[in-house]
C-alpha positions in Angstrom: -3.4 10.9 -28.6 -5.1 9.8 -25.5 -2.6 7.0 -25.0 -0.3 9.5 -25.5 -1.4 11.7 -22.5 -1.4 8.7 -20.1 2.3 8.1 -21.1 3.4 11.7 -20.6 0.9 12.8 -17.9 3.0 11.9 -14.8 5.9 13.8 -16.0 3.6 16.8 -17.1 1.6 16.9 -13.9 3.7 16.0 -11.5 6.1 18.9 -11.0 2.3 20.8 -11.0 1.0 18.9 -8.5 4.8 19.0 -6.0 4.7 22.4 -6.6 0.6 23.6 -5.6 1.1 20.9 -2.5 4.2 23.2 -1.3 2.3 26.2 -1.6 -0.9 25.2 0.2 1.6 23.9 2.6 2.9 27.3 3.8 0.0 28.3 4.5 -0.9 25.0 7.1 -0.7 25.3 10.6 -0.8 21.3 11.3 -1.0 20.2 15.1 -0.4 16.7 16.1 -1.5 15.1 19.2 0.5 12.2 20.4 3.2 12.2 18.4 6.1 13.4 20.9 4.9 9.8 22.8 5.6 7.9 19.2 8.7 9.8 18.3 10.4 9.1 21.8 10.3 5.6 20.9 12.9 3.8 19.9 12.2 0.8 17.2 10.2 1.0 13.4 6.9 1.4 13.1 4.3 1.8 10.1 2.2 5.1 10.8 -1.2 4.3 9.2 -4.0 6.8 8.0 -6.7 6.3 5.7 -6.0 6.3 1.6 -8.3 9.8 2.1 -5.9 11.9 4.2 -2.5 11.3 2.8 -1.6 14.9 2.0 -1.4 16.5 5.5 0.9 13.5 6.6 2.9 14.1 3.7 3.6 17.5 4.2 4.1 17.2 7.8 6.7 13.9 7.4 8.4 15.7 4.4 12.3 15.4 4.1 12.3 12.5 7.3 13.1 9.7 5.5 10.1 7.7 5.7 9.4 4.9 3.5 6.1 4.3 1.7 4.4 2.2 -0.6 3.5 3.8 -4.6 1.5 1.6 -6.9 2.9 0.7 -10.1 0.2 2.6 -12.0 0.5 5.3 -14.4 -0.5 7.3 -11.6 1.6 6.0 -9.1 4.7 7.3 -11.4 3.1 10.4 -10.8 2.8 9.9 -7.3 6.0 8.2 -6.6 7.8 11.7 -8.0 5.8 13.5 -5.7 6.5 11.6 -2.2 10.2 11.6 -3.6 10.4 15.4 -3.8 8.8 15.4 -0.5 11.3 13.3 1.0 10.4 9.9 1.0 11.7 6.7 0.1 9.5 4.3 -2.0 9.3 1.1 -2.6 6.8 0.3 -5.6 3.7 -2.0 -5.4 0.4 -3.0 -4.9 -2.4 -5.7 -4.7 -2.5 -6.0 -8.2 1.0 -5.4 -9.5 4.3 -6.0 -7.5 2.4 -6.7 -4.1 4.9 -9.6 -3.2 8.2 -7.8 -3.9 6.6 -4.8 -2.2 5.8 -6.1 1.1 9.5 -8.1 1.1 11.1 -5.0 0.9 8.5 -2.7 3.4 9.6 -5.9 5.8 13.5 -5.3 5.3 13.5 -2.1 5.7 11.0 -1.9 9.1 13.5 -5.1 10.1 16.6 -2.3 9.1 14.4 0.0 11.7 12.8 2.4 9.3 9.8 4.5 10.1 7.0 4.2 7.4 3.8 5.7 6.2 1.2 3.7 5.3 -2.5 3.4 3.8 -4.2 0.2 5.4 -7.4 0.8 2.7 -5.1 1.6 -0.3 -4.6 1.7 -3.1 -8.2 0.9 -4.2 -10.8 0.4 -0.9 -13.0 -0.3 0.1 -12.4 2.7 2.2 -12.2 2.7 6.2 -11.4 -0.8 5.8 -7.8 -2.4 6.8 -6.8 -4.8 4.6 -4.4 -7.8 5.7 -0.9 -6.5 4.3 -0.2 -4.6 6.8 -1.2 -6.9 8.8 1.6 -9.2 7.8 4.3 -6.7 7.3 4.2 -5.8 10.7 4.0 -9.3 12.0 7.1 -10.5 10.2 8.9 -7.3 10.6 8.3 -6.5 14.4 7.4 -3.0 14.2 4.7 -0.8 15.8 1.3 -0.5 14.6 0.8 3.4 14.9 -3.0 4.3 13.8 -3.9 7.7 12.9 -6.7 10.1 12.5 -6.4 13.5 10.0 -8.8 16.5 9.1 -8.5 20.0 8.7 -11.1 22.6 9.6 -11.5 23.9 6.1 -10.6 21.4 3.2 -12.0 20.6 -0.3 -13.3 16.7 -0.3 -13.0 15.0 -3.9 -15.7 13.0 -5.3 -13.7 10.1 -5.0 -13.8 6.3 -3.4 -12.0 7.6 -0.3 -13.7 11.5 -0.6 -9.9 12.6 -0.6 -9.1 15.4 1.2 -7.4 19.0 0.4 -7.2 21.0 3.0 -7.7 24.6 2.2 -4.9 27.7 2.5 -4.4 28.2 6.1 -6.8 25.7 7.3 -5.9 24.1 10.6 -4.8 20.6 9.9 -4.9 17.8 13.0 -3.0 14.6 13.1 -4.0 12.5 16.0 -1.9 9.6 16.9 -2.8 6.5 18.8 -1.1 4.1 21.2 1.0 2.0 19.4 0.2 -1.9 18.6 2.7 -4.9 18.6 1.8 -8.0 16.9 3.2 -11.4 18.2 5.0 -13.4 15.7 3.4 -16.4 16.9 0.1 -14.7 16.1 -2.0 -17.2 13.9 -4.3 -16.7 11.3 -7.3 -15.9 14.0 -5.3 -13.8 16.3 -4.5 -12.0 13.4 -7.9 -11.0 12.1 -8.6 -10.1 15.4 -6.0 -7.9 16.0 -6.9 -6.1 12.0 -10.5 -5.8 13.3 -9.2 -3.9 16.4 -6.6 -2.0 14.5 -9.6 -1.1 12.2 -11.8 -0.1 15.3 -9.2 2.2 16.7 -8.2 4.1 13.3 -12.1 5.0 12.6 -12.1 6.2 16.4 -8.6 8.3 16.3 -10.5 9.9 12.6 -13.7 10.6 14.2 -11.8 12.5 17.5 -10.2 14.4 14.4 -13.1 15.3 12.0 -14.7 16.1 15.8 -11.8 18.7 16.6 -11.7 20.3 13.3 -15.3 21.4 13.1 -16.8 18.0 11.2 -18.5 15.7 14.0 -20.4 12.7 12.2 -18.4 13.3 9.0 
């Protein structure tokens, strides 16, 4: 029976799920600082936000087309029907399933000049900490390093590895987007780590100006 539940739960749960996330967003009043400055230009570029804080960025990047990476978990079925009723397009992988094939495609389709969403700690942490993938993917692919820093005012946070956030109905949600970061693909091995650390630096800045803005300094 319990095996049973994992089989069928993404299909149960999922249209649940879609449908409470639409709701709560109606009520949303999202602002976004930066953004105009990323949208203007031309080029891909991987928007990054911590694992934590990916349901105000999907509800405010809903039906644009992004791409975005979903496990190949039992609950990444789930989640892959949610981001594709939102809008996205996925491409399915991870670090311990499909990793490879996943980052060839992410680098086609930044290469193709897509825009994608991404979660530098994901899927399993630690959290605040960005791992090397995306690293790579932007490296071979050319495209922007965009970080990003989300809160809301009033939100539910889940006892979770990355305290997951749900903002609450009509909370004030802020998106603040940084200066965008373009890797050399010369960089080696050193350069590289470098630029991660200082990618790292600036997203746990961008979140802390958000959390500071929406009522949570120190959070």
């Amino acid at each position: 029976m319990k095996q049973h539940w994992r089989n069928v739960r993404p299909y149960v749960l999922a249209p649940l799920i879609y449908a409470l996330v639409r709701l709560i967003g109606l009520t949303l009043r999202i602002e976004t600082r930066g953004f105009e400055r990323i949208a203007q230009n031309p080029g891909s570029r991987i928007m990054a936000g911590w694992h934590g804080r990916t349901l105000v960025a999907a509800l405010f990047f809903r039906g644009q087309g992004l791409v975005t990476i979903i496990s190949q978990s039992k609950d990444g079925e789930m989640q892959d029907r949610i981001f594709r009723w939102l809008g996205f397009r996925t491409i399915r992988g991870s670090t311990g399933r499909g990793g490879v094939t996943a980052l060839r495609e992410s680098i086609e389709a930044l290469r193709q000049g897509a825009a994608m969403a991404f979660t530098p700690d994901g899927p399993r942490g630690p959290s605040g900490v960005v791992q090397q993938g995306i690293m790579i993917m932007a490296k071979k692919s050319g495209a922007a390093l965009v970080p990003v820093g989300v809160s809301a005012d009033r939100r539910w946070l889940a006892p979770t590895w990355d305290r997951y956030m749900v903002p609450k109905p009509f909370a004030k949600c802020l998106m603040v987007f940084g200066e965008p970061i373009c890797l050399s693909p010369d960089a080696d091995d050193a350069s590289l780590e470098e630029a991660r650390a200082d990618f790292e630096r600036q997203m746990h800045l961008l979140q802390a100006e958000a959390e500071a803005e929406c009522g949570h300094p120190g959070a």
